[in-house]
C-alpha positions in Angstrom: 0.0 0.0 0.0 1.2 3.7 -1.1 2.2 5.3 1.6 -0.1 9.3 2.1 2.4 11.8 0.6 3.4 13.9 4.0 2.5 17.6 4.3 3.9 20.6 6.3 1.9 21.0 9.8 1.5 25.0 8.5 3.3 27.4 6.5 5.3 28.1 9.4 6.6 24.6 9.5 8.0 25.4 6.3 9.6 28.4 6.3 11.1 27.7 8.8 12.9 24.5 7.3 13.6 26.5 4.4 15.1 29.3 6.3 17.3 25.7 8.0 18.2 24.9 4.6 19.5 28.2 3.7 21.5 28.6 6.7 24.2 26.2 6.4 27.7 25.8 7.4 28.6 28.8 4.4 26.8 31.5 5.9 29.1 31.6 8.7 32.4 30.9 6.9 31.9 31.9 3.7 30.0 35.1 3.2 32.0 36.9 5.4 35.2 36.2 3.4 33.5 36.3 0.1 31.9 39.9 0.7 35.3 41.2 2.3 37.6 39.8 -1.1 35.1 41.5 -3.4 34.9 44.9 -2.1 33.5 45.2 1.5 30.5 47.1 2.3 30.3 47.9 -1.7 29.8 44.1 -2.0 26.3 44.3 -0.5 25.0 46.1 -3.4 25.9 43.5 -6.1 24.3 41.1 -3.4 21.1 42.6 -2.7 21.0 43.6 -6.1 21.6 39.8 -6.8 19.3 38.5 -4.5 16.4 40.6 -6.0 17.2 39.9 -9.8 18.2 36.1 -9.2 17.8 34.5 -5.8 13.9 35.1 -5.3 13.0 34.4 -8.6 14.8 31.1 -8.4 13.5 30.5 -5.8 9.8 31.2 -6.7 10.8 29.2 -9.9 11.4 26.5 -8.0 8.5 26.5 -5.2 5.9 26.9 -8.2 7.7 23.7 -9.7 7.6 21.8 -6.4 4.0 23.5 -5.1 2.1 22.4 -8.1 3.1 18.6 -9.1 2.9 18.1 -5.1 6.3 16.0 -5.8 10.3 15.7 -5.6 12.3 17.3 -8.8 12.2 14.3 -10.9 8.6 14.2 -10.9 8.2 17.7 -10.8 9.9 18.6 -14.0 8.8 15.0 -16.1 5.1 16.7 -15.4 6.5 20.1 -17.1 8.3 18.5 -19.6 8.6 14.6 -20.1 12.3 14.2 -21.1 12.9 16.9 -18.3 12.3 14.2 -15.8 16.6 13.5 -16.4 16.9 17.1 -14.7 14.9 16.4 -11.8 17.9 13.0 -11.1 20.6 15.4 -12.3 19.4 17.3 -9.3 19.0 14.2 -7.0 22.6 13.1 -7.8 24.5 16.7 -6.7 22.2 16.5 -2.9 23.9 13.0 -2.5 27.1 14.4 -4.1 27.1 16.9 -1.6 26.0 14.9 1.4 28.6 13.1 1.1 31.4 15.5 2.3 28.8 17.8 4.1 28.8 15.3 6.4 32.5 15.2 7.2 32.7 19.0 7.7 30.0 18.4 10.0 31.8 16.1 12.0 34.9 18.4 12.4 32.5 21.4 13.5 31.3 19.0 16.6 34.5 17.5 17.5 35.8 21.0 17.9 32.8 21.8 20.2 34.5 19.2 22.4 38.1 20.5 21.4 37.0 24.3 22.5 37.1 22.6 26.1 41.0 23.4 26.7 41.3 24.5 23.9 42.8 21.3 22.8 44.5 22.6 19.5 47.2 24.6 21.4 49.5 27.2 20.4 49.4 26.4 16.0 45.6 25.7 15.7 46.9 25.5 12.0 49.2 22.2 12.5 46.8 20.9 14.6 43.8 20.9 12.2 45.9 19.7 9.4 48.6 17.4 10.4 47.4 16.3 13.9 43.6 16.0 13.5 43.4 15.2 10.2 46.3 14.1 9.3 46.3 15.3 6.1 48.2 13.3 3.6 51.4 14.5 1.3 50.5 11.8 -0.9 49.2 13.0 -4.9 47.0 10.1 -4.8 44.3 8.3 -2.7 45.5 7.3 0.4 43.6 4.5 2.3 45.3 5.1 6.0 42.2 5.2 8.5 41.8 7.5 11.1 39.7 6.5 14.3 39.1 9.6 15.4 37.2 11.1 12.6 35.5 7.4 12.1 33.2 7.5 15.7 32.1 10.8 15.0 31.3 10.8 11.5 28.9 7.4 12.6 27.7 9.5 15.4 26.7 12.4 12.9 25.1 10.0 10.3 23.1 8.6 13.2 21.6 12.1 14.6 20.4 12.6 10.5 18.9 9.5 9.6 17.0 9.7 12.8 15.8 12.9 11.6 14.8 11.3 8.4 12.9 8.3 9.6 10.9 10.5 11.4 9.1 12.0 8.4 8.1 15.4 7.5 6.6 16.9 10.6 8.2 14.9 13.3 11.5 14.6 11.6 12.6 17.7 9.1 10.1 20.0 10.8 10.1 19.5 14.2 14.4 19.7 14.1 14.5 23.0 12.3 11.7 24.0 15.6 14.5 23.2 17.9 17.8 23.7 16.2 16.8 27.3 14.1 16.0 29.2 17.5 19.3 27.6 18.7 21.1 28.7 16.4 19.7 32.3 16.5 20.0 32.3 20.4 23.7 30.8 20.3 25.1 33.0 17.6 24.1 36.1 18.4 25.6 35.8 22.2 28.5 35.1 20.0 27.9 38.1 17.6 27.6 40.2 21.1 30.6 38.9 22.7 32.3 39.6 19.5 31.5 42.9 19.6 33.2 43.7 23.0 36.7 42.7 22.3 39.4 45.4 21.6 40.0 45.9 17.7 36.6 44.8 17.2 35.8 48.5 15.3 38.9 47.7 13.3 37.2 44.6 11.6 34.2 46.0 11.2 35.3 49.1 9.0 37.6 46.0 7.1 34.3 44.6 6.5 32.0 47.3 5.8 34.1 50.1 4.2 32.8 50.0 0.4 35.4 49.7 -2.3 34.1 51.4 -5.0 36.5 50.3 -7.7 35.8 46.9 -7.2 32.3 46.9 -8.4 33.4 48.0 -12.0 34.7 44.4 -12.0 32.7 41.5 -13.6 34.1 38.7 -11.4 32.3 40.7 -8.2 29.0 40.9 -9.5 29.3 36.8 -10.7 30.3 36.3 -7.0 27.4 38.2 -6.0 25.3 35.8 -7.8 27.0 32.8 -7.0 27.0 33.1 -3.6 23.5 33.5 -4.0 22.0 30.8 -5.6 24.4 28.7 -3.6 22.9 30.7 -0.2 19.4 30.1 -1.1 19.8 26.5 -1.8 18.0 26.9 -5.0 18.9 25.2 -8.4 19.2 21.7 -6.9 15.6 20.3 -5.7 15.9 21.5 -2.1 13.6 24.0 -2.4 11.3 22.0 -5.1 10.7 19.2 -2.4 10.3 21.2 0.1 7.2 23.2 -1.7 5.7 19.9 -2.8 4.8 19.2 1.2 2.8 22.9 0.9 -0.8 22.1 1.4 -2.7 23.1 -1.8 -3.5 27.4 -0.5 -0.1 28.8 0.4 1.0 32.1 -0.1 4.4 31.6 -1.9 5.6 34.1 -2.7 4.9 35.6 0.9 7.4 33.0 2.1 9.7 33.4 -0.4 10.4 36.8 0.8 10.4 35.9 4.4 12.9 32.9 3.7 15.1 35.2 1.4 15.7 38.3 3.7 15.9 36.1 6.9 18.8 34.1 5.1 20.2 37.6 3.8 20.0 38.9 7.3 21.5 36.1 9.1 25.0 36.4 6.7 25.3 39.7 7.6 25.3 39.1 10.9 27.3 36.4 10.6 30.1 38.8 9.0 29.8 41.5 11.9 30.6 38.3 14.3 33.3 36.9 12.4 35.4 40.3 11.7 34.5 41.7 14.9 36.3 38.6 16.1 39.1 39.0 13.3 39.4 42.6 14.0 40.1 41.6 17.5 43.0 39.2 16.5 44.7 41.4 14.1 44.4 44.0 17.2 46.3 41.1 19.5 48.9 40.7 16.7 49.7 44.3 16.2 49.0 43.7 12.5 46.0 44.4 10.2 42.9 42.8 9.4 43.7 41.9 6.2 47.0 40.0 7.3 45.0 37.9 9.9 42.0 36.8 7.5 41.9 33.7 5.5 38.6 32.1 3.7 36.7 29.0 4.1 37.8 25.9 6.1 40.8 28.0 7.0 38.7 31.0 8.9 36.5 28.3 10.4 39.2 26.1 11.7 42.5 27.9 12.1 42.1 31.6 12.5 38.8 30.9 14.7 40.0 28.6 17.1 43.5 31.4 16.9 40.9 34.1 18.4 39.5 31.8 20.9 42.8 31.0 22.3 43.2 35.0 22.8 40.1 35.2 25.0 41.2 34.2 28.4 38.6 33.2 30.7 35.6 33.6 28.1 38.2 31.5 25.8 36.1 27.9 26.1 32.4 29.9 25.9 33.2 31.5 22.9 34.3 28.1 21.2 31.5 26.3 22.0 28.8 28.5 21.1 30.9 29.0 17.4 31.2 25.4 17.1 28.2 24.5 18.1 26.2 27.2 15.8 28.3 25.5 13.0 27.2 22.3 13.9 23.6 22.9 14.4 23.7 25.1 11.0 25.2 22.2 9.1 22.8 19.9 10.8 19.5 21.5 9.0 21.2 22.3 5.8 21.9 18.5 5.9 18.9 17.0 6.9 17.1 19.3 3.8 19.9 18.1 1.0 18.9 14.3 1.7 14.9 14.8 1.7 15.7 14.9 -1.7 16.8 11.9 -2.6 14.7 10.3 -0.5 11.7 12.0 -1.7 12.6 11.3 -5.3 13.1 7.4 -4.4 9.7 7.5 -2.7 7.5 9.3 -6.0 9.1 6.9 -8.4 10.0 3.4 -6.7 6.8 4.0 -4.1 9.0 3.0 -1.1 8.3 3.8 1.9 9.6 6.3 4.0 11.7 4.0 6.3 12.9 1.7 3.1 14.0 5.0 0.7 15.8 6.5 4.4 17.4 3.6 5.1 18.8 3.0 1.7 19.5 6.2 0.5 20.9 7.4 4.0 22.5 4.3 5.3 23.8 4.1 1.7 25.5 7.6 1.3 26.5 7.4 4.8 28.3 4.3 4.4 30.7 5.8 1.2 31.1 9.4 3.1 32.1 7.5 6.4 34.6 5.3 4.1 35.9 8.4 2.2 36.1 10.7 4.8 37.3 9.0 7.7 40.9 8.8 5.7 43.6 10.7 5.5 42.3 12.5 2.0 39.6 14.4 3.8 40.1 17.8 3.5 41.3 17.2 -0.1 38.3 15.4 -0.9 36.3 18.3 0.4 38.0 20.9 -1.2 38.2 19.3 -5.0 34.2 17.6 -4.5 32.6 20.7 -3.3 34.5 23.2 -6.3 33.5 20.6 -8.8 29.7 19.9 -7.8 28.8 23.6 -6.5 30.6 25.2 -9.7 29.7 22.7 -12.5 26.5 20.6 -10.5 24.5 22.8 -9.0 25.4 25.6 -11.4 24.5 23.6 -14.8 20.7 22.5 -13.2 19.6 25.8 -12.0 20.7 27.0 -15.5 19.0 24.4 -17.7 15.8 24.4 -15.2 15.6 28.3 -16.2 16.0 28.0 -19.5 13.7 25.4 -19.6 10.4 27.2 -18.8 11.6 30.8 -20.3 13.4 29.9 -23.6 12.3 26.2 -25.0 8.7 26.4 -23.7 7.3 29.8 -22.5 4.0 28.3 -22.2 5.4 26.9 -18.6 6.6 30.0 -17.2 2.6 31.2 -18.2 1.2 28.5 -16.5 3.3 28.6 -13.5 3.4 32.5 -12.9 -0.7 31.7 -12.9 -0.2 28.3 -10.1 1.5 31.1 -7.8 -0.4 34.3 -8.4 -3.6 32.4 -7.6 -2.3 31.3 -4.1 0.3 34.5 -3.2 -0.3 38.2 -1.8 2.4 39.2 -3.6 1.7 39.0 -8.2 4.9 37.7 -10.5 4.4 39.7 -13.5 6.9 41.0 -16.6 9.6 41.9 -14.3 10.1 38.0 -12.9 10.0 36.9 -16.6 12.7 39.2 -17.5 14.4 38.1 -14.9 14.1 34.7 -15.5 14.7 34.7 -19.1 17.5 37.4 -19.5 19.4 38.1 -16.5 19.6 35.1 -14.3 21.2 32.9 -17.3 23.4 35.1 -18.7 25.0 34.7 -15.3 24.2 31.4 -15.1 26.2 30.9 -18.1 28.6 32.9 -18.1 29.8 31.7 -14.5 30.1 27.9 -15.7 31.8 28.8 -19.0 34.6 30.6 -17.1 34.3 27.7 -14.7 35.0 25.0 -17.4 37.6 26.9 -19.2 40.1 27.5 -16.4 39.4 23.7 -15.0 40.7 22.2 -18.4 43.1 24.8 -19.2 44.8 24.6 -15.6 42.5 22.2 -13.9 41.9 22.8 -9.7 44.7 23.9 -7.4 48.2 21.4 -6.8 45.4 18.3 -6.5 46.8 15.3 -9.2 45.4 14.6 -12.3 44.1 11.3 -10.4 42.2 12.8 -7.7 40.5 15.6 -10.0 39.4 12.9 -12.5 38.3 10.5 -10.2 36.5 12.9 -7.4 36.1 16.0 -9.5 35.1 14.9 -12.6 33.7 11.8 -11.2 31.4 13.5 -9.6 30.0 15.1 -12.4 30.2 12.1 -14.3 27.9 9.9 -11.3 25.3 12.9 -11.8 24.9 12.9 -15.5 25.3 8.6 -15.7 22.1 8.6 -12.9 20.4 11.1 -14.7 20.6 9.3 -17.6 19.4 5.9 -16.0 16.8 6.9 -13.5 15.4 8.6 -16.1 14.6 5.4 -17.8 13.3 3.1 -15.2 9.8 3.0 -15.4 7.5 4.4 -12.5 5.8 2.3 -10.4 
């Protein structure tokens, strides 16, 4: 017997697991050190500017598509479009792509909750995190050598997430984001406050807010605007098409879309006033400047941070466990939302049921990301997966979704401006078409152009050939081989 497809408890339910989804490990690492590289406070205008022209109408692209086939992405876009159906896998693929080595960052952000305790890392956070923690192999190739103790955490991550997933819609995905979004909230603004206080914290600031002019006559700012973006949102990969096909039938869309948009906007922001407060503070302990002290990505999160925490004194253990922790619970909703759609998809076209598609599609990605990244390779597989799958992956579906429904067949975009104007407050009109069909591709295009060009001219940082072709480009290659053959099987 089919199982009844699950629904939302209310709109609130929702937006608020979207909002989950959208706040993810990245908003706390990676805005900050994405807006400061590409001109400061004059970077928030490319990205509001970005967020308006390309962000919400993605997104109300994509709850239209999941709101009215009341189904994951493959089913979604066959009912659009038949041979679109291959999209809606493509799609599928990246979220277990990306699960895969979400899961290990995941597990470093809550080992360091326990590491904060002492501070365990000592006097070089930077050896530590690479060569004593990780253990971080020299080696060009895969290196098999097992390390225990990213193993017990990485099952004890896995475990908290499929526990999530087996329990369903409402008392799984729904009722986590109820707890864990007003922890994070609650957690990282006492850390944005405590931030605040420390000497040099002015210093970051202006590093962080004082606009640089010249940098938005560059192109490569405004495509980071948008970038970050769509990568922000968590749009152009089903997240946000799986999540509106659990809408009850009347829901005002675009209403949500707003509130899920500005509330993720809002939350970087504040995320960069804690994190260069707290660089401003470290640069002012060094005697140096801001810009000597700040480093992007894994780096900010896991050397400079734990650097700053070290500098704190008696507050010093606090202030690493509320950042750690608000990385871990962000990681843990952005999680839980990439593998409902896998899981979703499994359950519209193999009718499984909820506990058969968790337990197979969870237990089974969980299985490969705890063999991978429980080695010594797993900050390199982090670093060449998540360039490969967020540049080319997520980048190539949101841009043939969009061009889709406003170039091939503009009869969709008619019929689905119409499925969300009936149920919104707020009417898509001219200016989300234009959007739609001129500005957001263009982007779109021009961003994974650039992208392929310099990866097979020069191909990605020292990494071998080996590891790029095997974990980059076989990455890329798993998404477009399951496209291909989940596309064929017939439903049942």
């Amino acid at each position: 017997m089919t199982e009844k497809r699950e629904n939302w408890s209310a709109r609130s339910g929702f937006i608020i697991a979207a909002i989950g989804s959208a706040v993810g490990l990245g908003n706390i690492w990676r805005f900050p050190y994405v807006a400061y590289e590409n001109g400061g406070g004059a970077f928030l205008i490319p990205y509001l500017i970005a967020l308006l022209t390309a962000g919400l109408p993605l997104l109300f692209l994509d709850y239209a598509v999941g709101h009215r086939s009341t189904g994951s992405p493959p089913k979604a876009y066959k009912q659009l479009l038949k041979p679109a159906e291959a999209l809606g896998w493509w799609q599928v693929c990246v979220c277990i792509i990306i699960a895969l080595y979400y899961a290990g960052v995941l597990t470093w952000a809550g080992s360091y909750v326990y590491f904060s305790v002492g501070q365990v890392w000592g006097s070089d956070p930077e050896a530590f995190f690479i060569k004593q923690y990780l253990q971080n192999s020299s080696a060009e190739n895969f290196d098999m050598t097992f390390i225990g103790h990213l193993f017990w955490p990485l099952i004890a991550v896995w475990a908290v997430i499929l526990v999530i997933l087996f329990g369903g819609v409402k008392k799984g995905v729904e009722l986590s984001n109820k707890i864990f979004m007003p922890l994070l909230i609650v957690l990282f603004t006492i850390l944005v406050i405590q931030a605040l206080r420390l000497p040099g914290a002015v210093d970051g600031l202006n590093a962080f807010f004082t606009p640089n002019w010249k940098a938005m006559m560059d192109y490569k700012v405004w495509l980071a605007a948008y970038g970050h973006i769509f990568f922000s949102l968590s749009v152009g990969f089903g997240i946000m098409v799986t999540y509106a096909s659990y809408l009850k039938p009347k829901t005002n869309l675009t209403g949500a879309g707003f509130i899920v948009g500005f509330a993720n906007s809002s939350f970087e922001i504040l995320a960069g006033i804690g994190v260069f407060a707290a660089l401003g503070f470290m640069a002012h302990s060094a005697g140096t400047t801001v810009q000597d002290v700040v480093s992007g990505g894994i780096g900010l999160a896991f050397i400079a941070f734990p650097k700053i925490i070290s500098s704190l004194g008696a507050g010093a253990d606090l202030f690493g466990i509320l950042f750690f922790t608000s990385l871990f619970v962000a990681g843990i909703t952005s999680m839980v939302s990439i593998l409902e759609v896998p899981i979703a998809a499994m359950q519209d076209k193999l009718k499984w049921s909820r506990v058969k598609a968790v337990s197979i599609i969870g237990g089974g990605t969980g299985l490969v990301s705890i063999f991978l990244f429980s080695t010594v390779n797993a900050i390199k597989l982090v670093d060449i997966i998540d360039h490969f799958i967020n540049n080319i992956g997520i980048v190539s579906g949101a841009l043939i979704s969009i061009i889709m429904v406003s170039w091939f067949k503009r009869s969709l975009m008619t019929e689905l401006e119409m499925h969300i104007n009936g149920i919104s407050t707020i009417q898509l009109g001219r200016t989300w078409e234009f959007t739609l069909t001129i500005i957001t591709p263009v982007v779109l295009l021009s961003t994974l152009v650039m992208t392929l060009v310099a990866l097979l001219q020069k191909g990605y940082g020292d990494y071998s050939f080996g590891l790029q072709m095997w974990f980059g480009w076989g990455s890329i290659i798993f998404c477009a081989l399951g496209a291909l053959l989940f596309s064929k099987l017939n439903d049942r």
